[in-house]
N, C-alpha and C positions, 0 to 999 in steps of 0.2 A: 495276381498279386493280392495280398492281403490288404481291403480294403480300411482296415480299423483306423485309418489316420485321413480318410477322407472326411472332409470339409463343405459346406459352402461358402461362396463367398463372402455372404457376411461372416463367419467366423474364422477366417481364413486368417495366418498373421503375415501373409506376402503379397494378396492381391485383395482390390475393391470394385466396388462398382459392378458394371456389367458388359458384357460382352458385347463388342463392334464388330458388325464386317463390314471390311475395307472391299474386296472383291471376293467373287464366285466365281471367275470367269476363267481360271484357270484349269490343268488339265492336272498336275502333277505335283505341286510346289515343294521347294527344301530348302534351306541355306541363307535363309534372312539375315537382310544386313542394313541396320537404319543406319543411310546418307546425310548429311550435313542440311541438304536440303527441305529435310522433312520425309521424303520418300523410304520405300524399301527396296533394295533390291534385292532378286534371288533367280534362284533357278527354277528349271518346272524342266525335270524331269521326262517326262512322257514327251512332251512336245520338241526338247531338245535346244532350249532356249535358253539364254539369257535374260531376264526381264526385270523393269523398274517400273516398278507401281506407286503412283503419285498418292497425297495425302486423300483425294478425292477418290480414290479406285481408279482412275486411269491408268492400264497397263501399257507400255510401251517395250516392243522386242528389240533390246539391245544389242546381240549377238546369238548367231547359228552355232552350237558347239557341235552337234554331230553325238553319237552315243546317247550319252545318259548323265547329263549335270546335275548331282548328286551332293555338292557342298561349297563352301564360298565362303573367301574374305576378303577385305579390302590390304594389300600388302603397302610397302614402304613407298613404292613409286606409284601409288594410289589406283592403280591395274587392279582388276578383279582375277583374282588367284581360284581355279574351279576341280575340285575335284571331279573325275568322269568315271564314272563305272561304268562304263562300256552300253550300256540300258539293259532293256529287260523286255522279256514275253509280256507284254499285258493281257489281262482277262478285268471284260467289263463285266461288274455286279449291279444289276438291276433292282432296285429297292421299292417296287409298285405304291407305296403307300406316302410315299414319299415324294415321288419321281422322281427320282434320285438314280443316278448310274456311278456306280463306285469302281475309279480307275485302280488296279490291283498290280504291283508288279511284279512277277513271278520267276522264271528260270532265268538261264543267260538264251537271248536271243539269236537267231539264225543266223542273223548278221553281226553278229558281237566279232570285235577286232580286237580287244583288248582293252585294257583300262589305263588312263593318264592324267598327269597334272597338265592344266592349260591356263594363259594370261590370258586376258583380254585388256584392249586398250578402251577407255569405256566413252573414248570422246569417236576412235571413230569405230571399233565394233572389231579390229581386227583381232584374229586370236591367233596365237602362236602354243604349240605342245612345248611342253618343257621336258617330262616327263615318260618313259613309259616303263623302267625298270633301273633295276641297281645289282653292282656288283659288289658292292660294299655294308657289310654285317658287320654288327657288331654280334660279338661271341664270347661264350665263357670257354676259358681253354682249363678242364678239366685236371692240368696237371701240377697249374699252378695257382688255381681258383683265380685268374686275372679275367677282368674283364678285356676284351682287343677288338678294333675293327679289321677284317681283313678280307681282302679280296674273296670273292667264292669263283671258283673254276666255273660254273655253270650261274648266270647273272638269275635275279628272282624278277618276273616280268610282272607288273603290277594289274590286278585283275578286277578291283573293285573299289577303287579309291571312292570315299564315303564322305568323310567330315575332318576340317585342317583349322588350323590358329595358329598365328603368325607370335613370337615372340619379339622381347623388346629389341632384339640387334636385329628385325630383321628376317628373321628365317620363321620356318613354318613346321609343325607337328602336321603329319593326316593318319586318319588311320583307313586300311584298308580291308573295306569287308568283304572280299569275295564274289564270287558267283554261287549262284547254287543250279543245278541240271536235276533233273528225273530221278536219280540214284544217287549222286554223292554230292560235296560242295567243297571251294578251296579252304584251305587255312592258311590264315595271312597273320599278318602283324600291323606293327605302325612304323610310322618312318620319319625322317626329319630331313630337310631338303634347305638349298640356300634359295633366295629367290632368283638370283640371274640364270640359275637353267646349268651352273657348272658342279652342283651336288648333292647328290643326295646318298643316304645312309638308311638301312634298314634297324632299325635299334630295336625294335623287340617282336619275337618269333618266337611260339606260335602262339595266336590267338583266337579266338571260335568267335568269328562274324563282330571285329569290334567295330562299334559305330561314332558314337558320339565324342567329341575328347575338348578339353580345355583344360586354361592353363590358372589356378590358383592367383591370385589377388598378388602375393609376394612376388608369384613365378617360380617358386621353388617345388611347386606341385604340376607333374601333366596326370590326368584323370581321361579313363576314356569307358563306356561301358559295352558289355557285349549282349547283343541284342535279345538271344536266344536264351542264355544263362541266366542271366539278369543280374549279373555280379557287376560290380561298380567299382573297377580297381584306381588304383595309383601307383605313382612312381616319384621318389624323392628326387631333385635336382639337386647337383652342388654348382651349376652353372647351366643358362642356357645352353639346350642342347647336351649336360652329359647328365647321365641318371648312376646316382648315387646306387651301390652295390647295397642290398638288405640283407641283414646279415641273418635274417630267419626266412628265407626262402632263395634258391638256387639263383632263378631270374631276375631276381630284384622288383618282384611285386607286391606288393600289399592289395590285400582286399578292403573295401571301404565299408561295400555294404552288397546284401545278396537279398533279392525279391525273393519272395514265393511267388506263388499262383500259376496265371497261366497269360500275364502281360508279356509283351514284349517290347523293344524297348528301341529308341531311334536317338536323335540329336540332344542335346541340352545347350544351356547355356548356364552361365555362372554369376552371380550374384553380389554387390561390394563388399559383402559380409564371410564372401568366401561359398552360399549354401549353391548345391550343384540342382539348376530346373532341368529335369530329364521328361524329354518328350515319350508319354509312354500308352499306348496299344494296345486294343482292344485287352478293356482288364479284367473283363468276366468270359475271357476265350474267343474260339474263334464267330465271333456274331459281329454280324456286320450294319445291324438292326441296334447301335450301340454307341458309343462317346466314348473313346478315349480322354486323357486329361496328363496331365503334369504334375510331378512327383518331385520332392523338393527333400535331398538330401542333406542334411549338414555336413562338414567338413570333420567333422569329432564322429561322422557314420550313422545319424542317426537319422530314419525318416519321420520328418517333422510336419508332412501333410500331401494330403493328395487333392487336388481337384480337377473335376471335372470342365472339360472343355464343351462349353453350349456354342452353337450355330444361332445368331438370332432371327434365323429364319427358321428357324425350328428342325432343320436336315439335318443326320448324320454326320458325325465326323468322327469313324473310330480310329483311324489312323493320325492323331498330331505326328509332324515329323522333325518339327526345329521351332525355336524359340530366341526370337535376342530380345534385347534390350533398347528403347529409343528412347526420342522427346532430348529436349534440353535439360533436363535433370533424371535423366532415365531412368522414369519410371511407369515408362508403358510397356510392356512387353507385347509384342510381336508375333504372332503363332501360326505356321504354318498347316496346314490340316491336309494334308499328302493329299489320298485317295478323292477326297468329297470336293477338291480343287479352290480350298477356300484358302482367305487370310484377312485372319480374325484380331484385334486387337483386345487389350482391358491393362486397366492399372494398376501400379504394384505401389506395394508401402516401403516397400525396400529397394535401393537404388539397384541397376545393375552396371556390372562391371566395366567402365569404361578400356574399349580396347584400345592398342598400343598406336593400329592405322585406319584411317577411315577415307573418305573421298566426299 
């Protein structure tokens, strides 16, 4: 990506101060979600965990999910709602200067079963699958330019379910990114699902590896971006759960905003002002000797700053992979740092967006 909008933090117009870590101890992290208590909780990936990380760095494993937990919200019956993509090959990267070993996730695994939505009950750990596929698309029926959901003869088995948000009645967006193997990788879309486990709907087909997605301050916007492109689409609402038909492109998408360079691109979170923080990836390519950092799009498309993400121990963190928002007036953000197993905190000048459930 073009770095011309990078920042330091003092002149930054959404964050201050300096950079905390909360913990290193982690193997994988994704899908932060500040608790009522002060805590975070999230996933980690690699380990295949559930985990709350106390204000002090104490991690505590809250549940086994099996695969690869990969995104998290707190839904309506205050259950933690987990995206699973199934996990991944890992390859450890060794950083000698550093001592640093950077966890990498790579193909779909030997053991991969497939990908699903799962609860967990967070009081006592148990989890239940909700998910693993749908029979019901929504489609353009070409003869009459109508939009329709309708059964598909052959159901779409979900392969990389990634990152989800809960809206106000209740239900949840994810988007699902695939797998990728040696030679090819799937092409997936997003979905929309109720919570109790009796629906879900596939709403938009095809998309190339989307990851991140959140819902607009009104709700009348879902935004999700795709990792590898670096395009940062959206979709207009005329109600929870249905997207508005665009009248200048077939599927009803709009483009927000499209990187250059050679970042790539993971989770964001959303801002009370509407601007989209996109957790984003090695931005001077593949160097793993490097910091990723957080890209702060406006809502009107415009990139209004980049900064970089510091370790204050001084290691590695080129992979951020999710961001929220905490504190009692939140404005500390949260940041997960995938590969380097950290979680990093710093303060913002702008609140973020409080979501609709928490625990």
């Amino acid at each position: 990506m073009p770095l011309t909008k990078q920042v330091t933090i003092a002149d930054s117009q959404f964050y201050q101060g300096e950079f905390e870590l909360i913990t290193a101890s982690l193997e994988y992290p994704e899908g932060p979600v500040y608790l009522k208590d002060g805590s975070i909780l999230l996933v980690d990936i690699k380990a295949q965990t559930l985990v709350k990380v106390s204000a002090s760095g104490e991690s505590t494993i809250v549940a086994h999910t099996g695969g690869g937990p990969n995104g998290l919200a707190i839904g309506p019956d205050g259950h933690a709602y987990i995206c699973n993509c199934g996990g991944f090959t890992w390859m450890p990267v060794p950083i000698p200067p550093k001592e640093q070993v950077l966890n990498i996730g790579t193909t779909q695994p030997a053991d991969y079963k497939g990908g699903l939505i799962q609860k967990v009950d967070l009081a006592t750990g148990d989890v239940t699958t909700l998910y693993t596929e749908t029979s019901k698309i929504r489609r353009l029926d070409m003869a009459t330019m109508q939009w329709t959901v309708e059964e598909s003869p052959t159901p779409f088995e979900l392969k990389g379910p990634d990152d989800i948000v809960f809206d106000e009645l209740g239900n949840f967006w994810f988007t699902d990114w695939g797998k990728s193997r040696e030679l090819d990788r799937d092409i997936t879309g997003i979905y929309y699902a109720k919570a109790d486990g009796s629906e879900i709907t596939q709403m938009v087909f095809p998309l190339n590896a989307p990851n991140g997605i959140g819902l607009s301050p009104d709700g009348k916007r879902l935004y999700t971006v795709e990792t590898y492109t670096g395009q940062v689409l959206y979709w207009e609402l005329s109600a929870p759960g249905k997207i508005k038909p665009n009248p200048a492109s077939i599927d009803g998408t709009y483009q927000l905003y499209k990187f250059g360079g050679q970042a790539i691109f993971d989770s964001m979170a959303i801002d009370s002002e509407g601007n989209l923080h996109i957790a984003t990836m090695l931005p001077y390519g593949n160097m793993p000797m490097s910091n990723g950092g957080i890209s702060v799009v406006s809502p009107a498309g415009e990139l209004l700053e980049y900064i970089e993400v510091q370790r204050p121990d001084g290691k590695f963190a080129p992979l951020p992979s999710n961001i929220c928002f905490g504190g009692d007036d939140l404005k500390t953000a949260f940041i997960t740092l995938g590969a380097s197993g950290a979680l990093v905190k710093l303060q913002t000048k702008v609140a973020g967006l409080k979501l609709d459930f928490n625990a």
